[in-house]
C-alpha positions as CSV (number, residue, x, y, z in Angstrom):
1,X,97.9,127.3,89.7
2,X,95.5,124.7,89.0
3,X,95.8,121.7,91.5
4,X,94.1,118.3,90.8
5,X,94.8,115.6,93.1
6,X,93.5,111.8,91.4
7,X,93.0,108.9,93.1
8,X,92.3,105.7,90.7
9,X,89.1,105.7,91.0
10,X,87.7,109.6,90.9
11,X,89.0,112.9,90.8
12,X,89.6,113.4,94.8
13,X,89.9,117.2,94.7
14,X,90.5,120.5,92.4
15,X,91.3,123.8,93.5
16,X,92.2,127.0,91.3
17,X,94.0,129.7,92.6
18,X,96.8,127.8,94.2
19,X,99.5,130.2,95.3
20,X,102.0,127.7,96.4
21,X,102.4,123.3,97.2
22,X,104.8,121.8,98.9
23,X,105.1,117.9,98.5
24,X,107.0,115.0,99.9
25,X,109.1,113.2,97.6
26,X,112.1,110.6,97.7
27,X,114.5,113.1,97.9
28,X,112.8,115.6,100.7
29,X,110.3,118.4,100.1
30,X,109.7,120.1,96.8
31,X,107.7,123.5,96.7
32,X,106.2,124.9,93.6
33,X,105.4,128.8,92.6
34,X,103.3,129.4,89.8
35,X,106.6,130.3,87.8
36,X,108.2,126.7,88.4
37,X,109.2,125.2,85.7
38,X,107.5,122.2,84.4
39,X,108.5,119.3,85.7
40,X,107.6,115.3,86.8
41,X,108.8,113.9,89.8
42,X,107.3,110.9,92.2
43,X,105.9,111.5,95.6
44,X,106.1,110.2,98.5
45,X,103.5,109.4,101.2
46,X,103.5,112.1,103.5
47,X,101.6,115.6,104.2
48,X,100.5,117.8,100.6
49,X,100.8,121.4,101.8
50,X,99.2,124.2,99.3
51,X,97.9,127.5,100.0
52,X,95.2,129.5,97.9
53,X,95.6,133.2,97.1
54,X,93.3,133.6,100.2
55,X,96.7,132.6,102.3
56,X,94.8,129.7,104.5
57,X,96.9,126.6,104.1
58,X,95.4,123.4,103.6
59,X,96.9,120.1,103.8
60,X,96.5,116.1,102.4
61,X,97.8,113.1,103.3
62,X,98.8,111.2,100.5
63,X,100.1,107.5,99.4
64,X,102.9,107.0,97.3
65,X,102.4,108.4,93.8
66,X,103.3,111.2,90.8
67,X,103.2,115.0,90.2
68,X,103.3,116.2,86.9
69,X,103.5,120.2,86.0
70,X,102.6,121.3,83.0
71,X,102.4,125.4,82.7
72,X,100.1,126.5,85.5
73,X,98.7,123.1,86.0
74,X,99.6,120.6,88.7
75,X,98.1,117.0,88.8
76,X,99.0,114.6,91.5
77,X,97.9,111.2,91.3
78,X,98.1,108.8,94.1
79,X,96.6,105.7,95.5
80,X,94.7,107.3,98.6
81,X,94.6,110.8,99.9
82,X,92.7,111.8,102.9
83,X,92.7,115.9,103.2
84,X,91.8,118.5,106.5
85,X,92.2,122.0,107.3
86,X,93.6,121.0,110.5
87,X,97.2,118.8,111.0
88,X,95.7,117.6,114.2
89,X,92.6,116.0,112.8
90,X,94.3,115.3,109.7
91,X,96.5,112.8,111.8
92,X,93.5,111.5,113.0
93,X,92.1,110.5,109.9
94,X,94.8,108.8,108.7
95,X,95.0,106.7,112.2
96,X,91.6,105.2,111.5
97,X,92.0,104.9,107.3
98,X,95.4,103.0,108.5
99,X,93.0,100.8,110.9
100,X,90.5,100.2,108.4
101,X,93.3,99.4,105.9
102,X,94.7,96.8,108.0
103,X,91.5,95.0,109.1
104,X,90.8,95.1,104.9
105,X,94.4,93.4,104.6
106,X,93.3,90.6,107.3
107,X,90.1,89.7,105.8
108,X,91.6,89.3,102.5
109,X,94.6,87.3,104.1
110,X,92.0,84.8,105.8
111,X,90.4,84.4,102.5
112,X,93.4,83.9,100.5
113,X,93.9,80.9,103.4
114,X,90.7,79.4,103.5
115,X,90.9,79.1,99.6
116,X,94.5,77.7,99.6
117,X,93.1,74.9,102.2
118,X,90.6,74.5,100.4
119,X,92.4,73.8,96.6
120,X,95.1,71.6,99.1
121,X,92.2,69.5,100.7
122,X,90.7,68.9,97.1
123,X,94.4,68.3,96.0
124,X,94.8,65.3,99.1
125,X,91.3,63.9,98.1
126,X,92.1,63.9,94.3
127,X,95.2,62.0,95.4
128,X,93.8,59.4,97.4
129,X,91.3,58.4,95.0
């Protein structure tokens, strides 16, 4: 299979020769085979599994998002995915994307407050005059 994993923005990865996935999704795991039948279903944030022909498994963490198979292509399109060889490292990485995510979410929270002060002060002094 042909496996093509999109974030918004790029293309994040593309592999051929993908023997097997297995993917989070509301309902538990899903694995595809070459063979599957084609199919849509959303996934959930967790751990992609797939292995090549080569048998060396490979693994992403991914956000919330959609897989699509169509004949012996897969495309999986999600919000962020972050991808290792290793589950330990993998874990890792997502730790400090996490980190960086909230610090990102508490700058744009103090924004969002010093501009609502702001339009409320001009709002006072617009009244008083």
């Amino acid at each position: 299979m042909k496996l093509s994993i999109l974030l918004p923005s790029r293309i994040f990865a593309s592999h051929n020769n993908v023997g097997h996935l297995v993917v989070e999704t509301p309902n538990g795991a899903l694995g595809f085979l070459p063979r599957r039948r084609d199919c849509i279903t959303p996934i959930s944030a967790g751990i992609l599994t797939y292995r090549h022909d080569d048998g060396v498994e490979r693994y992403v963490a991914t956000d919330t998002g959609i897989l699509v198979k169509t004949g012996l292509e897969v495309s999986v399109s999600v919000r962020h995915a972050v991808a290792s060889d290793d589950l330990d490292e993998l874990q890792q990485i997502v730790r400090e994307e996490f980190l960086q995510l909230t610090e990102r979410e508490q700058n744009v929270r103090m924004l969002f407050a010093k501009i609502e002060s702001g339009f409320i002060r001009r709002l006072a002094e617009y009244r008083h005059d």
